[in-house]
Backbone as ProteinMPNN parsed JSONL, in Angstrom:
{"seq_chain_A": "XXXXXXXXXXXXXXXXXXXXXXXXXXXXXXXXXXXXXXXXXXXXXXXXXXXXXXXXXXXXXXXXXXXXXXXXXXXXXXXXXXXXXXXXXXXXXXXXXXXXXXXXXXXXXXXXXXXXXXXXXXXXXXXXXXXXXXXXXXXXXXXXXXXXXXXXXXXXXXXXXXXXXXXXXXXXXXXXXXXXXXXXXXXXXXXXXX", "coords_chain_A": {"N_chain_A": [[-4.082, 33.644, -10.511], [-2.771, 33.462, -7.736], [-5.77, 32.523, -6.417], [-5.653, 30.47, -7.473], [-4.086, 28.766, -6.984], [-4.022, 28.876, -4.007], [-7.112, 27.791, -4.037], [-6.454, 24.804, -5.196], [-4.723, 24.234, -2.66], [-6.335, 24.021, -0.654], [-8.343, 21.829, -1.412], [-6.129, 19.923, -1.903], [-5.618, 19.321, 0.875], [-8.516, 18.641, 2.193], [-8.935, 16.044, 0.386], [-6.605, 15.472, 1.518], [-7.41, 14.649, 4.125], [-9.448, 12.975, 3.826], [-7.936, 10.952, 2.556], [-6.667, 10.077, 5.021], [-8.336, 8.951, 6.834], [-9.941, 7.282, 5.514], [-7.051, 5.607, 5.83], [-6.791, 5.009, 8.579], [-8.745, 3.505, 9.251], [-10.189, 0.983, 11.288], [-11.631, -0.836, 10.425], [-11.321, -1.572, 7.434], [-9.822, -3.124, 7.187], [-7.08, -5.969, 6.677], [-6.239, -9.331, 6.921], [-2.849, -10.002, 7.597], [-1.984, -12.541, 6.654], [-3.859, -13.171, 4.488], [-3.348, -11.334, 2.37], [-2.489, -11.626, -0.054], [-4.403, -12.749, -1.797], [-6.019, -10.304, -1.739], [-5.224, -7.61, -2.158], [-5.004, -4.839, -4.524], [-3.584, -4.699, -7.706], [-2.4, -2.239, -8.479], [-1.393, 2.142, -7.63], [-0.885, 3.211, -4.712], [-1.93, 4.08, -1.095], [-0.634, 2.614, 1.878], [-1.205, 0.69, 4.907], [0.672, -0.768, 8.118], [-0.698, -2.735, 10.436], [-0.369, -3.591, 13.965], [-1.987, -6.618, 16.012], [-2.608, -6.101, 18.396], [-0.755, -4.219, 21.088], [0.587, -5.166, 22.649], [1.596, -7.878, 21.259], [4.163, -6.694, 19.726], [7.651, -6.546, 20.782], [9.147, -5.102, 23.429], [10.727, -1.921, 23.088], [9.054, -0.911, 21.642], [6.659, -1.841, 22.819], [5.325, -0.56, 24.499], [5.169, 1.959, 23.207], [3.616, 1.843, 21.23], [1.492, 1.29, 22.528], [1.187, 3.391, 24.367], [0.693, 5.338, 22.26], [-1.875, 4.494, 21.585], [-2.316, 3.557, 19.343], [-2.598, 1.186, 16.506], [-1.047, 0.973, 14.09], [1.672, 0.466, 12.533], [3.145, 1.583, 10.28], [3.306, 2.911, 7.25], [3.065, 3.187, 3.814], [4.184, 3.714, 0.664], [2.996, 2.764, -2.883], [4.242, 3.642, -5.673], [4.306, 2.332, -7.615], [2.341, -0.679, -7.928], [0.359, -2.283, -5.453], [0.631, -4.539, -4.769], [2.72, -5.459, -5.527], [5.102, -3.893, -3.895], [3.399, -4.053, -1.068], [2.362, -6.737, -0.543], [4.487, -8.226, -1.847], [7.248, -7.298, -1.237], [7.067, -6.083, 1.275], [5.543, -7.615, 3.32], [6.575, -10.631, 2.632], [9.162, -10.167, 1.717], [10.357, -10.906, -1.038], [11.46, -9.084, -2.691], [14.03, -6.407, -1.509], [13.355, -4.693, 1.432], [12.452, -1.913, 3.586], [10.544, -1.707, 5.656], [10.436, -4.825, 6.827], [12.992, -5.01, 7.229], [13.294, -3.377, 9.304], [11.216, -4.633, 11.065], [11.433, -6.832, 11.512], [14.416, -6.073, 12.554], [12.877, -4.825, 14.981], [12.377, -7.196, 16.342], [14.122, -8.436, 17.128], [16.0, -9.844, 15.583], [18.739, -10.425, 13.369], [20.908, -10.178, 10.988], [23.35, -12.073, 8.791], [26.53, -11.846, 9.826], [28.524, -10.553, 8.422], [27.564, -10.741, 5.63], [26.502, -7.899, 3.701], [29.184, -7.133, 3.265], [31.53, -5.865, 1.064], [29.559, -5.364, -1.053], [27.738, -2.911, -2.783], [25.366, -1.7, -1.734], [25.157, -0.822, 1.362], [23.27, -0.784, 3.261], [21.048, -2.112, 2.785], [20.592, -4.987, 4.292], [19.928, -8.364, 4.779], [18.302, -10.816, 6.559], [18.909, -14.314, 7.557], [17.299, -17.285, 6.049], [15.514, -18.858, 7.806], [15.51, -16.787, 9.694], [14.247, -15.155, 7.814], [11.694, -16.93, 7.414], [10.779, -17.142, 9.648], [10.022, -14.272, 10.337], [8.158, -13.916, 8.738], [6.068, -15.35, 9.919], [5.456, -14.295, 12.019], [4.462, -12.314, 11.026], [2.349, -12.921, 9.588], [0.806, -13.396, 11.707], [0.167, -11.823, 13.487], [-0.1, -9.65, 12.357], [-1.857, -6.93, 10.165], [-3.006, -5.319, 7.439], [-4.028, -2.322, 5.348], [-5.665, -0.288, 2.915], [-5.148, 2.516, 0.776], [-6.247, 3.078, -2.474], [-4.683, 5.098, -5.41], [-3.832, 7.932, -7.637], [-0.591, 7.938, -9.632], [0.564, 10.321, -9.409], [-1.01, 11.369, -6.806], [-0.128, 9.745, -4.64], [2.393, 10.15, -4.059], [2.292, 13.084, -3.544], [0.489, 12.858, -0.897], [2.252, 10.758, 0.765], [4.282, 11.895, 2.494], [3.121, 13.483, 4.268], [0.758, 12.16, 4.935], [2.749, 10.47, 6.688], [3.603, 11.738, 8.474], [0.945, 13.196, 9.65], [0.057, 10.484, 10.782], [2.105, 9.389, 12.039], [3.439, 6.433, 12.497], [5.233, 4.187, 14.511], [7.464, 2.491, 12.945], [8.195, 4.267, 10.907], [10.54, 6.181, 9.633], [11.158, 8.488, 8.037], [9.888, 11.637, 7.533], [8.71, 11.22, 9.446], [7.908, 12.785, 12.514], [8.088, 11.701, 15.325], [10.203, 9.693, 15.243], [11.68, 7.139, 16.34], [14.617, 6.26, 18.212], [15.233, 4.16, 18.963], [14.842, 2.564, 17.345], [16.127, 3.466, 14.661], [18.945, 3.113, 16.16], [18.429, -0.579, 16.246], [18.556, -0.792, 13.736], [21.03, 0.161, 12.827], [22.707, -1.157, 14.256], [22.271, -3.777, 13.002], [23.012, -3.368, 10.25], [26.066, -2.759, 10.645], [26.816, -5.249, 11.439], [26.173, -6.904, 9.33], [28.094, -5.353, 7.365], [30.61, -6.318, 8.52]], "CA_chain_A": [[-3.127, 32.598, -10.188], [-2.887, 33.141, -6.751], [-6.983, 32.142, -6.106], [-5.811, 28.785, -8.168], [-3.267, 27.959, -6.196], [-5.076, 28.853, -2.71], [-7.797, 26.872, -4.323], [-5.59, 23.66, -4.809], [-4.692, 23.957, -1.072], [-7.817, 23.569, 0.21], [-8.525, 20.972, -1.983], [-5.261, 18.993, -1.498], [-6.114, 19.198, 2.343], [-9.434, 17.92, 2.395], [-8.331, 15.137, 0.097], [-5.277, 14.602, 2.161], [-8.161, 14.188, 5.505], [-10.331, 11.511, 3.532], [-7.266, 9.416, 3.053], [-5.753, 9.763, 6.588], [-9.77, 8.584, 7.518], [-9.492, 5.866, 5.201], [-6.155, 4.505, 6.214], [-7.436, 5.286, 10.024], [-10.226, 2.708, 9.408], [-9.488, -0.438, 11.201], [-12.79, -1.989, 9.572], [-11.191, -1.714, 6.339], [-8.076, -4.065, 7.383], [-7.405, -7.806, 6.221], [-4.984, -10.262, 7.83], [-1.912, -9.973, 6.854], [-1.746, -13.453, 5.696], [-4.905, -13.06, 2.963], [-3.287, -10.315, 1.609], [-1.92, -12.191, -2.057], [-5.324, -12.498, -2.786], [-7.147, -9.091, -1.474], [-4.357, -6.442, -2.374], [-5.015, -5.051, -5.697], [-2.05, -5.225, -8.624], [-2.21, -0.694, -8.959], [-0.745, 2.691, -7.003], [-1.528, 3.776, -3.08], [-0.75, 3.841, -0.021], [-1.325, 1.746, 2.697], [-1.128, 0.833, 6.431], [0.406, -1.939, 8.369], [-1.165, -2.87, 12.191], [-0.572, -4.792, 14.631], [-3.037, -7.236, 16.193], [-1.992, -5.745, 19.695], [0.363, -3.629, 21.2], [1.811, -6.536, 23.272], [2.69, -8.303, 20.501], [5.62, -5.962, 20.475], [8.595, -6.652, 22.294], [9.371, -3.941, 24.233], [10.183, -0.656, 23.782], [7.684, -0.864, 20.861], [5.2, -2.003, 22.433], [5.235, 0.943, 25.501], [5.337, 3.03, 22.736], [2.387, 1.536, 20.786], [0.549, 1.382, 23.843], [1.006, 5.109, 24.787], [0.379, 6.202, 21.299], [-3.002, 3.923, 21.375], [-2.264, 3.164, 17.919], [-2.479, -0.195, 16.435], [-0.358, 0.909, 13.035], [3.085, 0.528, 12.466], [3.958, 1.351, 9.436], [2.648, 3.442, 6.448], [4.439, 3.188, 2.857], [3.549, 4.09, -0.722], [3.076, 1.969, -3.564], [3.802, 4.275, -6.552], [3.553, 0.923, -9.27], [1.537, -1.708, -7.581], [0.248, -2.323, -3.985], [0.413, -6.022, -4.701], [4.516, -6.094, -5.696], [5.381, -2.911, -3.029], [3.15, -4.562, 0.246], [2.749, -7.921, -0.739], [5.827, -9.037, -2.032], [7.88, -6.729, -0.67], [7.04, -5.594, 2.68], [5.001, -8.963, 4.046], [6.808, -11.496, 1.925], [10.689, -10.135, 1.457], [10.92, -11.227, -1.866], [13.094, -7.714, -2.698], [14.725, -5.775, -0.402], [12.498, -3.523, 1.833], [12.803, -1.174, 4.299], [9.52, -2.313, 6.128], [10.921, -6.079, 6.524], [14.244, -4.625, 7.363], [12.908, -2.544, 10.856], [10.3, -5.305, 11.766], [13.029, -7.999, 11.9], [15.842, -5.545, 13.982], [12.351, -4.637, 15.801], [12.023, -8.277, 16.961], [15.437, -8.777, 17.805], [16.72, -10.756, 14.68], [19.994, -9.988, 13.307], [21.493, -10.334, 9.739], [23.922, -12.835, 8.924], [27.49, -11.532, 9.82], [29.495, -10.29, 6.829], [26.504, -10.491, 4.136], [26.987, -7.129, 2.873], [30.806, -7.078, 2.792], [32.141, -5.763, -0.39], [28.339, -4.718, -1.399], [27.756, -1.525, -3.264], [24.373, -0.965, -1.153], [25.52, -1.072, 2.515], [22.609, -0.759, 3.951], [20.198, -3.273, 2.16], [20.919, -5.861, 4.83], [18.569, -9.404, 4.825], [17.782, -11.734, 7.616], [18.725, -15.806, 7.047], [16.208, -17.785, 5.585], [15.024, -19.497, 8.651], [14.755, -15.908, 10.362], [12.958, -14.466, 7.315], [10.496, -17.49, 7.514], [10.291, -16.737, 11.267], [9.78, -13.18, 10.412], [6.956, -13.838, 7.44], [5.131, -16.415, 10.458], [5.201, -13.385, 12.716], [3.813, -11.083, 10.4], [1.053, -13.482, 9.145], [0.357, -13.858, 12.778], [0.268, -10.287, 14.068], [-0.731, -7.685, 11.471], [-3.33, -6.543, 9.255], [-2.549, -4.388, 6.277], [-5.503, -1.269, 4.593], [-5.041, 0.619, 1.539], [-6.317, 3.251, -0.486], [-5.913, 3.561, -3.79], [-4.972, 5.861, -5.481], [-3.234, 7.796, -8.698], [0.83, 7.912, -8.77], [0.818, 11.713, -8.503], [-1.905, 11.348, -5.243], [0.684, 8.886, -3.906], [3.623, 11.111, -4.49], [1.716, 13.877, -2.736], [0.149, 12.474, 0.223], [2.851, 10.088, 1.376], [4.886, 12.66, 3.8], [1.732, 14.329, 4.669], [0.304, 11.138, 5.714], [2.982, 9.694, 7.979], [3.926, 12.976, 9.325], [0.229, 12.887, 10.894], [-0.332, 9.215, 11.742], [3.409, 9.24, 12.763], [3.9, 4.884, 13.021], [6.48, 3.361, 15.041], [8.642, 1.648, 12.11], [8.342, 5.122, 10.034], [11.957, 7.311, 10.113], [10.963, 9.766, 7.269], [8.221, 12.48, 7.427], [8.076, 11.522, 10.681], [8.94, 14.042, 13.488], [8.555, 11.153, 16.509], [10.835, 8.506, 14.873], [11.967, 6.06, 17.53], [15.528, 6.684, 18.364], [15.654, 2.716, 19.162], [14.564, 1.294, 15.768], [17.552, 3.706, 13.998], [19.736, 2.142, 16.804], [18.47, -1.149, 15.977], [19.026, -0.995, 11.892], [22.489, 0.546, 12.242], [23.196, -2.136, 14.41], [22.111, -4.563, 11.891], [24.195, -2.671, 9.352], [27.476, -3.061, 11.131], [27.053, -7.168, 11.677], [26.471, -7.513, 7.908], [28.999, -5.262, 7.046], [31.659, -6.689, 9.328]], "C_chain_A": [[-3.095, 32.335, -8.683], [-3.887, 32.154, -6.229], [-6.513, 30.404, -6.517], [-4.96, 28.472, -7.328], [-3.532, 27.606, -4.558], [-6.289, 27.652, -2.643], [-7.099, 25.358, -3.989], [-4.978, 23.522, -3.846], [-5.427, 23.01, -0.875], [-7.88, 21.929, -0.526], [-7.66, 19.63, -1.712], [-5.302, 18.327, 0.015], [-7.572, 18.486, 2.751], [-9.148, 16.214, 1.169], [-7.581, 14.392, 0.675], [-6.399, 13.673, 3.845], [-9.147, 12.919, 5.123], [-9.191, 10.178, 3.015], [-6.483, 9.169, 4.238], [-7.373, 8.732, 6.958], [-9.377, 7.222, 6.685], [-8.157, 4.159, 5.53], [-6.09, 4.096, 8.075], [-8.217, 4.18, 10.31], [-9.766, 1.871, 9.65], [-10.701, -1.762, 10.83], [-12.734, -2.476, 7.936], [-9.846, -2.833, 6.634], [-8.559, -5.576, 7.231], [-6.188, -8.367, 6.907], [-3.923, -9.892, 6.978], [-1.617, -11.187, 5.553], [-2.765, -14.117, 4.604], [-4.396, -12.195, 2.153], [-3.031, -10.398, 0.091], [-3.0, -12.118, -2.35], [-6.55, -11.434, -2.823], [-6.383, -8.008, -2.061], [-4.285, -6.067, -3.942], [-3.496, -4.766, -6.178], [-2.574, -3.175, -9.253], [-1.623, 0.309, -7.675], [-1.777, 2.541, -5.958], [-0.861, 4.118, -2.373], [-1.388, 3.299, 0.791], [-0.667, 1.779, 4.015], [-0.384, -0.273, 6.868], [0.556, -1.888, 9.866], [-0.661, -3.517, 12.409], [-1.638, -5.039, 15.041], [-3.261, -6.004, 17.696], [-1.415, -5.119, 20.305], [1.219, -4.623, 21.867], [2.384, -7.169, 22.395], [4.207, -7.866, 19.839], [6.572, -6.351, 21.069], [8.876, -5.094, 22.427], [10.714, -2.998, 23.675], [9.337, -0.314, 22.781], [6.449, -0.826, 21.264], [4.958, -1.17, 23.755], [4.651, 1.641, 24.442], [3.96, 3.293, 21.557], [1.031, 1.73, 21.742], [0.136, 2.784, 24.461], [-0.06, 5.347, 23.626], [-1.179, 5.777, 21.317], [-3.402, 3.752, 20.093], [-2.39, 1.771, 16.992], [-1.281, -0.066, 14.887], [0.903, 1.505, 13.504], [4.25, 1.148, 11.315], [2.96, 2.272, 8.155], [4.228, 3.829, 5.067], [3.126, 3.529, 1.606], [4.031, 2.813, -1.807], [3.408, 2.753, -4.788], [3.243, 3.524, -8.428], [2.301, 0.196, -8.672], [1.753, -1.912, -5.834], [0.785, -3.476, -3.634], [2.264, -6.031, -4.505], [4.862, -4.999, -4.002], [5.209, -3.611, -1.593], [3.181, -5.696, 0.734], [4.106, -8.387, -0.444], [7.049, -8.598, -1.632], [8.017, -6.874, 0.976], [6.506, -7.06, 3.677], [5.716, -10.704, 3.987], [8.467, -11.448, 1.831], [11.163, -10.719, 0.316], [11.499, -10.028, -2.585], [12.959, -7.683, -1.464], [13.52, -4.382, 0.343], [12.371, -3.328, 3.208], [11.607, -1.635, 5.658], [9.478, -3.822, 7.466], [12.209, -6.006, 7.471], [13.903, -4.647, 9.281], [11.637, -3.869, 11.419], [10.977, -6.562, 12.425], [13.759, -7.437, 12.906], [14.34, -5.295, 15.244], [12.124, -5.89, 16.788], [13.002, -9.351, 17.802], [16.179, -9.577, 17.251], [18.078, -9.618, 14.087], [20.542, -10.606, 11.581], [22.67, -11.192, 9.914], [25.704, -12.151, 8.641], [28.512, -11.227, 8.602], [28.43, -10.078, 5.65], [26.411, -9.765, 3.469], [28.332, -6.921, 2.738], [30.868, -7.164, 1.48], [30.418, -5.762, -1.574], [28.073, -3.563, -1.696], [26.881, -0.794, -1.983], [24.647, -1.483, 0.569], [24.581, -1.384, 3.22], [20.923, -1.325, 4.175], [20.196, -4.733, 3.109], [19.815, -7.183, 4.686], [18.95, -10.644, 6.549], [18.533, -13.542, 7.152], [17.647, -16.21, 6.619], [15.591, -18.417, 6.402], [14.53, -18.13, 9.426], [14.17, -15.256, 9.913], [11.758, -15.175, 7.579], [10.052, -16.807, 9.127], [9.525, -15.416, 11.39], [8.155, -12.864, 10.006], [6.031, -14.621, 9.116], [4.922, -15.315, 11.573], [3.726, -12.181, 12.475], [2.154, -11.692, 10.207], [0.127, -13.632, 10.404], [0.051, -12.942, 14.145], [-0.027, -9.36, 13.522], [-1.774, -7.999, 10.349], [-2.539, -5.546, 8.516], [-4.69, -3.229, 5.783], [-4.594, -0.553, 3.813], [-5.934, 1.287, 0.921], [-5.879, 3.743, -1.604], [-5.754, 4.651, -4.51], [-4.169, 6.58, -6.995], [-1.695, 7.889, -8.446], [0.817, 9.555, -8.345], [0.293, 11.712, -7.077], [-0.567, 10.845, -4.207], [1.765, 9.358, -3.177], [3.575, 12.378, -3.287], [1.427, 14.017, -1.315], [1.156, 11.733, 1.21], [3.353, 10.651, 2.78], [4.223, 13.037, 3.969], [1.399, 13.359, 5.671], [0.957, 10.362, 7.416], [3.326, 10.63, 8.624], [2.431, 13.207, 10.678], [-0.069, 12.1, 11.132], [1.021, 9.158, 12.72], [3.562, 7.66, 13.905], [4.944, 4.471, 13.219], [7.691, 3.128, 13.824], [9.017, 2.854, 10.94], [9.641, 6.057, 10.226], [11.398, 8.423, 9.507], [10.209, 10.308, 7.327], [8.056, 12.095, 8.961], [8.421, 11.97, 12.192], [8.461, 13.169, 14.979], [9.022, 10.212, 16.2], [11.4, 8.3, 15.803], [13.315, 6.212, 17.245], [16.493, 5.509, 18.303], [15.307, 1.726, 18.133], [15.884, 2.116, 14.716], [18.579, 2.814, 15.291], [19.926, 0.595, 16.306], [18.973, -1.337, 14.239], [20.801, -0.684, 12.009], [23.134, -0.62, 12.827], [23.56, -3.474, 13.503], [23.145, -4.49, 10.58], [25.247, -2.757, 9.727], [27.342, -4.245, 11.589], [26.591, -7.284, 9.734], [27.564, -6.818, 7.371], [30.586, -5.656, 7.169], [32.02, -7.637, 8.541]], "O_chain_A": [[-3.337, 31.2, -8.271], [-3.483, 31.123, -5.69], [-6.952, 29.393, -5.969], [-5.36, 27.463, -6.748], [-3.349, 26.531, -3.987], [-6.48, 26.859, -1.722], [-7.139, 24.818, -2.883], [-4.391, 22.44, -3.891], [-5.37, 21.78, -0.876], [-7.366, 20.975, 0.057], [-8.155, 18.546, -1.401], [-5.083, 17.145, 0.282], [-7.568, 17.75, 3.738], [-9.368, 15.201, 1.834], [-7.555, 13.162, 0.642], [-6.185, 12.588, 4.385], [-9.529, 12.069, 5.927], [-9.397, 8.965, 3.036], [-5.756, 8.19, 4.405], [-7.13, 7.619, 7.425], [-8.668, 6.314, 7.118], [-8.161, 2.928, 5.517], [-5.501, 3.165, 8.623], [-8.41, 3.841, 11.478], [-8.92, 1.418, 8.879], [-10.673, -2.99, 10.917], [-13.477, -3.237, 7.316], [-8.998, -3.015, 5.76], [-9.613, -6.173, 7.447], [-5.279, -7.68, 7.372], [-4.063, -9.522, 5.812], [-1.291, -11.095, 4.37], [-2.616, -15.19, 4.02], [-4.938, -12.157, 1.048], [-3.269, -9.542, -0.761], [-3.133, -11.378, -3.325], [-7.586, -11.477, -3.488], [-7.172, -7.264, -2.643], [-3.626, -6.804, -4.675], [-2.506, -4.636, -5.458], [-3.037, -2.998, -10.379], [-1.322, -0.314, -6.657], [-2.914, 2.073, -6.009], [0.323, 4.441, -2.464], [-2.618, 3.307, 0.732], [0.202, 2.595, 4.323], [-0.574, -1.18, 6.058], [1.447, -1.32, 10.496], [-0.212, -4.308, 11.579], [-2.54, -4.231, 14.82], [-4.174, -5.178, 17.72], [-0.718, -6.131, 20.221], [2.407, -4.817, 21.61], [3.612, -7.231, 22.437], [5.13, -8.629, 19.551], [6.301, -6.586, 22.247], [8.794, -4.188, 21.597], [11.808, -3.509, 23.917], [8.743, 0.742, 23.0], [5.465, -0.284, 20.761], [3.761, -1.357, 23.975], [3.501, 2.016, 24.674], [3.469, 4.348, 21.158], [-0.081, 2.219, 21.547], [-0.955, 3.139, 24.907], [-1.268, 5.508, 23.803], [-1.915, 6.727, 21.053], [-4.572, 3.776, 19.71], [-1.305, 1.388, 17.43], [-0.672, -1.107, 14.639], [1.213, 2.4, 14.29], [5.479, 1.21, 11.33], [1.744, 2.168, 8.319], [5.375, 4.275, 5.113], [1.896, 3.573, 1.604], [5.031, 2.104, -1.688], [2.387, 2.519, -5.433], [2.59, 3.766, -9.443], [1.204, 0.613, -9.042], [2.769, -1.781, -5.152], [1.33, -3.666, -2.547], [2.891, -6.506, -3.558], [4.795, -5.657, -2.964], [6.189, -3.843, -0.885], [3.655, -6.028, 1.82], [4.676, -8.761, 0.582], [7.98, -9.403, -1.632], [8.793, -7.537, 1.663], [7.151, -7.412, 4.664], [5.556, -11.629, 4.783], [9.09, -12.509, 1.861], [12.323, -11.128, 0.37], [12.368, -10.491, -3.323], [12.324, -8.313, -0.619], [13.064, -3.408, -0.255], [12.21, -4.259, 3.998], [12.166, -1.894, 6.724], [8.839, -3.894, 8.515], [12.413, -6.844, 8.35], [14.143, -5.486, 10.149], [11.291, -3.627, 12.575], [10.965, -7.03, 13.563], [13.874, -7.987, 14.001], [14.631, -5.559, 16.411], [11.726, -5.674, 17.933], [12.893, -10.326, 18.544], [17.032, -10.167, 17.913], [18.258, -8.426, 14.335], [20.302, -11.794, 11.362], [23.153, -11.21, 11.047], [26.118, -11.982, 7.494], [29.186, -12.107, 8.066], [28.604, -9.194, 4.812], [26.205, -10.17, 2.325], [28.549, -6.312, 1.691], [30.473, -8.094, 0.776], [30.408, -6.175, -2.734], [28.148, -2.847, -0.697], [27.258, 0.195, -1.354], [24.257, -2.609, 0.879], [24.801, -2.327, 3.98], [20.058, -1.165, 5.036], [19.713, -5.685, 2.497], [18.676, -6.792, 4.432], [19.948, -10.911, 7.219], [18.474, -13.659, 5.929], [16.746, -15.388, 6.788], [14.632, -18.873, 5.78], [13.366, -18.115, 9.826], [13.427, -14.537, 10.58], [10.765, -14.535, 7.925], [9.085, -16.112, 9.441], [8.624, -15.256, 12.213], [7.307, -12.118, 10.496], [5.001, -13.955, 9.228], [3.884, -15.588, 12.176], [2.794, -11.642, 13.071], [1.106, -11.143, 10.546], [-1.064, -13.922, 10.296], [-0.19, -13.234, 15.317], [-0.234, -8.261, 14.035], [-2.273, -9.025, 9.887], [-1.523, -5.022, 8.973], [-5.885, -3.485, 5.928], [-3.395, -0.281, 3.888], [-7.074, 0.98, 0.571], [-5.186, 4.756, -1.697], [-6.7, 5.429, -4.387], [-3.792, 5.64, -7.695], [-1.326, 7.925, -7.272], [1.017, 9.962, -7.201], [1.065, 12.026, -6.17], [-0.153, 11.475, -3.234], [2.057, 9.1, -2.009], [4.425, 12.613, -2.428], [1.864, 14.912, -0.591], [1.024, 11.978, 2.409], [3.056, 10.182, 3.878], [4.888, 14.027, 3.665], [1.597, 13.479, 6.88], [0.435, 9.984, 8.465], [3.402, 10.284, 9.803], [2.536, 13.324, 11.899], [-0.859, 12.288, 12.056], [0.973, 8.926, 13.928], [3.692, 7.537, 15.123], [5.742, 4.302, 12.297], [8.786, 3.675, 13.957], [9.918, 2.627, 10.132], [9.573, 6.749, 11.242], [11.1, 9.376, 10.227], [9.212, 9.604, 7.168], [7.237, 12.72, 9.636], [9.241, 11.359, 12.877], [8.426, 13.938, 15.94], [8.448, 9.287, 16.775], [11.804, 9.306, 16.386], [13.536, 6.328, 16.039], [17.672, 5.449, 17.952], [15.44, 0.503, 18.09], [16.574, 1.362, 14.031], [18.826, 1.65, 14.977], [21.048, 0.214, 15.975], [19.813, -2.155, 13.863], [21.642, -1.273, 11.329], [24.022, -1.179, 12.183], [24.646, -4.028, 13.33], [23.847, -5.383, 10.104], [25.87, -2.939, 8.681], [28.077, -4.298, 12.575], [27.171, -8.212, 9.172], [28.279, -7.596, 6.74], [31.494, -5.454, 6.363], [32.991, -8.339, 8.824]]}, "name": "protein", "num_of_chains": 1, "seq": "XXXXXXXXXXXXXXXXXXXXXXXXXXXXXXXXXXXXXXXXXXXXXXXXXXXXXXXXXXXXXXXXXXXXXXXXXXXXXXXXXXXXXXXXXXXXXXXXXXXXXXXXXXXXXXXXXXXXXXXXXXXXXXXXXXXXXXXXXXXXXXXXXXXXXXXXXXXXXXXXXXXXXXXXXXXXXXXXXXXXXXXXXXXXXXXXXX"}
C-alpha cells in the first residue's frame, strides 16, 4: 500500500508538470475574441493572458511586469470549458468570479444598491454599458489556453496549478494574492450592497 501510494505521487507530479508546461505555452493561446468557436464544449483548465503588461492599469501592471508573466488568471472548468471560460468568464453571461476582479481591476464599479436584499452578497455585476466595455477590453487584450482534461484531473490539479503559476486575479491556492484586487472587490461589494 504504501509503494502504491508513493507510486501515485510521483505520477500525480509529473502529470501535474506537463500541464503547468501546457498551460505555460503561449503558442498554444487564441484571442480572446475567437474563443466561441475554438474552446471545446468538455472539462479542464485553462489560462487567461494578457496581450501586455501595460495594458494593465496600474498596480497590476508593475506587478505583471515584475512577475514577467503575461497570465492573469487560471480557473477550472469541471463541466465544460466552453460554458465555464466562454460564457462565463469572457462573456458574463452568469456570474463569475474572473469577470468580477477584471472589472474592479480596471476601475469599474457595480451599480449602487444592486445586491441589496440579495441572498448572495457578494455576486456583484457591472451595468450593461460597463460589462460591454468590459467584454471590448477583454476581446482586445487577452488570449485564453487550455488543457483538457478528466473532472477528477481538474479537481486535482487546480490548487496545484495556481499555487505555482500564482496569476494576478487568482485569491485561492495562491500564496502571492494581491492585497489590492481583495481591496478592490470588497469595495465593489459595499457599493452594491449599500
Amino acid at each position: 500500500m504504501w509503494r502504491r501510494g508513493r507510486g501515485r505521487a510521483r505520477f500525480v507530479r509529473s502529470n501535474l508538470t506537463e500541464v503547468l508546461k501546457q498551460l505555460s505555452s503561449s503558442a498554444q493561446s487564441v484571442p480572446a475574441e475567437d474563443a466561441e468557436s475554438l474552446v471545446p464544449d468538455c472539462p479542464g483548465l485553462y489560462v487567461i493572458a494578457v496581450d501586455e503588461s501595460g495594458s494593465l492599469p496600474a498596480p497590476f501592471s508593475k506587478y505583471a511586469a515584475r512577475s514577467g508573466m503575461s497570465m492573469i488568471y487560471l480557473g477550472k472548468a469541471s463541466g465544460s470549458l466552453q460554458t465555464r471560460l466562454v460564457k462565463q468568464d469572457l462573456r458574463h453571461k452568469q456570474p463569475s468570479t474572473f469577470f468580477r476582479g477584471i472589472g474592479a481591476a480596471l476601475g469599474y464599479l457595480p451599480p449602487s444598491g444592486s445586491l441589496k436584499g440579495k441572498r448572495n452578497q457578494r455576486n456583484y455585476k457591472f451595468s450593461n454599458v460597463d460589462t460591454q466595455h468590459i467584454i471590448d477590453w477583454i476581446n482586445a487584450h487577452l488570449s485564453v489556453r487550455w488543457v483538457t482534461l478528466t473532472r477528477a484531473e481538474v479537481e486535482l490539479y487546480e490548487g496545484a496549478a495556481i499555487a505555482a503559476l500564482k496569476p494576478l486575479l487568482n485569491s485561492t491556492y495562491n500564496p502571492d494574492r494581491l492585497g489590492e484586487l481583495r481591496d478592490l472587490r470588497r469595495k465593489c461589494e459595499s457599493i452594491a450592497c449599500s
